[in-house]
C-alpha positions as CSV (number, residue, x, y, z in Angstrom):
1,X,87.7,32.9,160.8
2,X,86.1,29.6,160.6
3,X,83.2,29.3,158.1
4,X,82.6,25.9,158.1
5,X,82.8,22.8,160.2
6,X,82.5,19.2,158.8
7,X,82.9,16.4,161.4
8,X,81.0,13.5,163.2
9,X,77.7,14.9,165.6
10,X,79.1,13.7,169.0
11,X,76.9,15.3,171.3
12,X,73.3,16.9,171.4
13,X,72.4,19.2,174.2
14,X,70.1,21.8,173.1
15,X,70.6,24.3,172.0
16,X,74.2,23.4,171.5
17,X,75.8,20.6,170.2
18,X,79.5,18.9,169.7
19,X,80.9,18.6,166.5
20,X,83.8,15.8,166.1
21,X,86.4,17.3,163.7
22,X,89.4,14.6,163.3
23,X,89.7,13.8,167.0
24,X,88.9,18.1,168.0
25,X,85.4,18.1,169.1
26,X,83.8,21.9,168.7
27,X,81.2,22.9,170.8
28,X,78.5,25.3,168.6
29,X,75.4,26.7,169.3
30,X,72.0,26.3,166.9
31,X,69.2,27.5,166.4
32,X,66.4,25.2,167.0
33,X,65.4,25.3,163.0
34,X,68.9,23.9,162.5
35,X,69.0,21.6,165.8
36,X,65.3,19.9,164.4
37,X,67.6,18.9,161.5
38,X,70.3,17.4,163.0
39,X,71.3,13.9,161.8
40,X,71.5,10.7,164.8
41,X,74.4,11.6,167.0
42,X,77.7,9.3,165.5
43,X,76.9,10.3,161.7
44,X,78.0,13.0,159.6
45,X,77.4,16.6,160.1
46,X,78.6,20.3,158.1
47,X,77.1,23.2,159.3
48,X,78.3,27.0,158.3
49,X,79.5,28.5,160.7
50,X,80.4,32.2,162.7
51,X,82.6,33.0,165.0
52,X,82.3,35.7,167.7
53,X,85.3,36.6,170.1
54,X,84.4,38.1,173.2
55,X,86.3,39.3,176.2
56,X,85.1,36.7,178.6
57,X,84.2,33.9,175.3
58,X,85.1,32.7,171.9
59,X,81.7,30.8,170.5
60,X,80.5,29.4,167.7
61,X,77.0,29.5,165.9
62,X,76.0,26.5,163.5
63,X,73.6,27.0,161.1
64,X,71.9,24.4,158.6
65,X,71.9,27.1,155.5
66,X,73.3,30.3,154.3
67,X,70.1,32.2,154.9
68,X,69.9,31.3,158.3
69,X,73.7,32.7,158.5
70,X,73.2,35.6,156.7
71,X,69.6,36.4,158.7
72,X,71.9,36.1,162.2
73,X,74.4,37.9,160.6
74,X,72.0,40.9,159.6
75,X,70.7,40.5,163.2
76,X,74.1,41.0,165.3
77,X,74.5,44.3,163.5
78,X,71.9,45.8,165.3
79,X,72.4,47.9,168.9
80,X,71.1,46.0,171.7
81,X,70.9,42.8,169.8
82,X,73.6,40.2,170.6
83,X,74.0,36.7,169.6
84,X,71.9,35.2,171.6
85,X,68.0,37.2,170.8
86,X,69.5,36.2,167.6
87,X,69.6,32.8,167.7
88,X,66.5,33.4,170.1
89,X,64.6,34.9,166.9
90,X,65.6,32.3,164.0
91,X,65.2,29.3,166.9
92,X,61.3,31.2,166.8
93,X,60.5,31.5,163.4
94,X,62.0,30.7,159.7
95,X,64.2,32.9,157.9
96,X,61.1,33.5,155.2
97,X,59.0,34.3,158.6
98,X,61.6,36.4,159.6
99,X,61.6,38.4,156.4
100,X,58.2,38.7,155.6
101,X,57.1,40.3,159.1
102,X,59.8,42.9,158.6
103,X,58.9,43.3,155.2
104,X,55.0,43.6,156.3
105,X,56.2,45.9,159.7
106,X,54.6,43.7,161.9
107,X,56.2,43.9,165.2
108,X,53.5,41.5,166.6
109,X,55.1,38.5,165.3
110,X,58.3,39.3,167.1
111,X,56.9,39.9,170.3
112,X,56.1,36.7,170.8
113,X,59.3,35.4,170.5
114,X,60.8,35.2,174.4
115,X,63.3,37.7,175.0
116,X,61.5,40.1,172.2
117,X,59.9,43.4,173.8
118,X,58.2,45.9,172.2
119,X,61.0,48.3,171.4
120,X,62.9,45.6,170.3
121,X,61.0,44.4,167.7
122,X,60.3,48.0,166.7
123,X,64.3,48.7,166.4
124,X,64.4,45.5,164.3
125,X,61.9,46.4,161.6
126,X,63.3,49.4,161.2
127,X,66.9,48.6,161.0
128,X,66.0,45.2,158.6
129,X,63.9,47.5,156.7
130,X,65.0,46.3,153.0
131,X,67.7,44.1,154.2
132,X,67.1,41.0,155.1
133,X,65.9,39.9,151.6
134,X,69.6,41.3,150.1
135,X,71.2,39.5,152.5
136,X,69.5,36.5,151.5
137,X,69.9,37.2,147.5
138,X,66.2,37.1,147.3
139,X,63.8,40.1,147.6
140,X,62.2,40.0,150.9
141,X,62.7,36.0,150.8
142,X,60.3,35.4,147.4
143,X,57.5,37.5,149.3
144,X,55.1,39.1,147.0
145,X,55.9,42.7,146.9
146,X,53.9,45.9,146.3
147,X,54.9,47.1,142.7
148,X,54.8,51.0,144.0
149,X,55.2,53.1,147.2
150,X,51.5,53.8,146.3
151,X,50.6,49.8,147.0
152,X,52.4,49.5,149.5
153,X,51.2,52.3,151.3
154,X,48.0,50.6,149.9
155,X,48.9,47.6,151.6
156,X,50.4,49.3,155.4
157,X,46.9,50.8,155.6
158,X,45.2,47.6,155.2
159,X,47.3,45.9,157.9
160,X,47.2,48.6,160.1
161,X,43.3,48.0,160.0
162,X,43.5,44.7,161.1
163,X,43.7,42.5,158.0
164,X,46.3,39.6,157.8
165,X,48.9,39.7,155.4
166,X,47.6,37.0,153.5
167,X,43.9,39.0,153.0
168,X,45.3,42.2,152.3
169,X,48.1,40.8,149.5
170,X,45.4,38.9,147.7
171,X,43.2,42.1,147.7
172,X,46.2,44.5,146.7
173,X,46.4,42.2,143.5
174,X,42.7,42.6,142.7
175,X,43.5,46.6,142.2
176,X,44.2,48.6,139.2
177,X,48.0,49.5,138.8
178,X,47.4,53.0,138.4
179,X,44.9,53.6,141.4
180,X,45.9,56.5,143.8
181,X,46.4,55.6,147.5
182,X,43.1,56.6,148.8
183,X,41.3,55.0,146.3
184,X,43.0,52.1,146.5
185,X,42.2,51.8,150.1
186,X,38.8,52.5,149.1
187,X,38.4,49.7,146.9
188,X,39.9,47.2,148.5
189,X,37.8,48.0,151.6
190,X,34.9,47.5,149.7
191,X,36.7,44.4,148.3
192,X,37.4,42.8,151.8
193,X,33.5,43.8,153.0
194,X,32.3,41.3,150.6
């Protein structure tokens, strides 16, 4: 219903803030990663907007991009998570943050966000699984991605021993393309020991 609000910045209260359309000032809520990018209150301001109607509230959620719209978006459609753990989760990390520890199942970075259990975080990288970069127009948000279910499977192993994401990319690129899964994980084991 309203996509986009242009205005004056008349207010800043985190994490909402009051947006001065022509004399109609709209209250909206943003993330901190949009808030932190705010202009000085009095100057001009145009967020993209969505709108959720509720029994009890009609509110509005600013957001500095499109990806941070379409990442909350994505968010809301899961069970159990409302508005608020979303704007909870992109207030906590970037968008590309976002995408790359559901890309990389890595439920660990979402716990730390407050309001984020365990189950939670589980239900979201399962449910984002191979969404969240569509939604965005990029795949998995210009993360390097395994070129096979055989490297990625490569690449879950390596994780789920205990290597960062960073390590265990950088090693998956070091292997032959047509290296079986075990093998793989052989190699870049041995790769990673040195």
């Amino acid at each position: 219903m309203i996509g986009k609000l242009t205005g004056t910045l008349a207010e800043r209260n985190p994490p909402q803030i009051v947006i001065d359309c022509h004399g109609v000032g709209y209250e909206v809520d943003v993330p901190m990663s949009t808030f932190y990018n705010l202009p000085n209150t009095g100057e001009k301001v145009s967020l993209l907007t969505h709108f959720v109607v509720r029994e009890d509230a009609q509110i509005l959620y600013g957001f500095g991009s499109a990806g941070e719209r379409a990442a909350f978006r994505e968010l809301i459609k899961i069970s159990g998570v409302g508005p608020r753990t979303a704007l909870a989760l992109l207030s906590g990390m970037s968008v590309n943050e976002l995408a790359q520890a559901i890309s990389l199942q890595e439920p660990g970075r979402l716990v730390k966000i407050p309001g984020i259990g365990k189950k939670t975080a589980e239900r979201l990288l399962l449910e984002l699984k191979g969404k969240l970069g569509d939604a965005l127009g990029t795949p998995a948000a210009g993360l390097a991605q395994p070129a096979s279910d055989v490297q990625a499977d490569i690449l879950q192993a390596l994780l789920a021993l205990g290597y960062s994401d960073r390590e265990a990319a950088a090693t998956l690129k070091t292997l032959p393309q047509d290296v079986g899964v075990s093998e793989g994980i052989k190699l870049a084991l041995k790769a990673l020991a040195k």
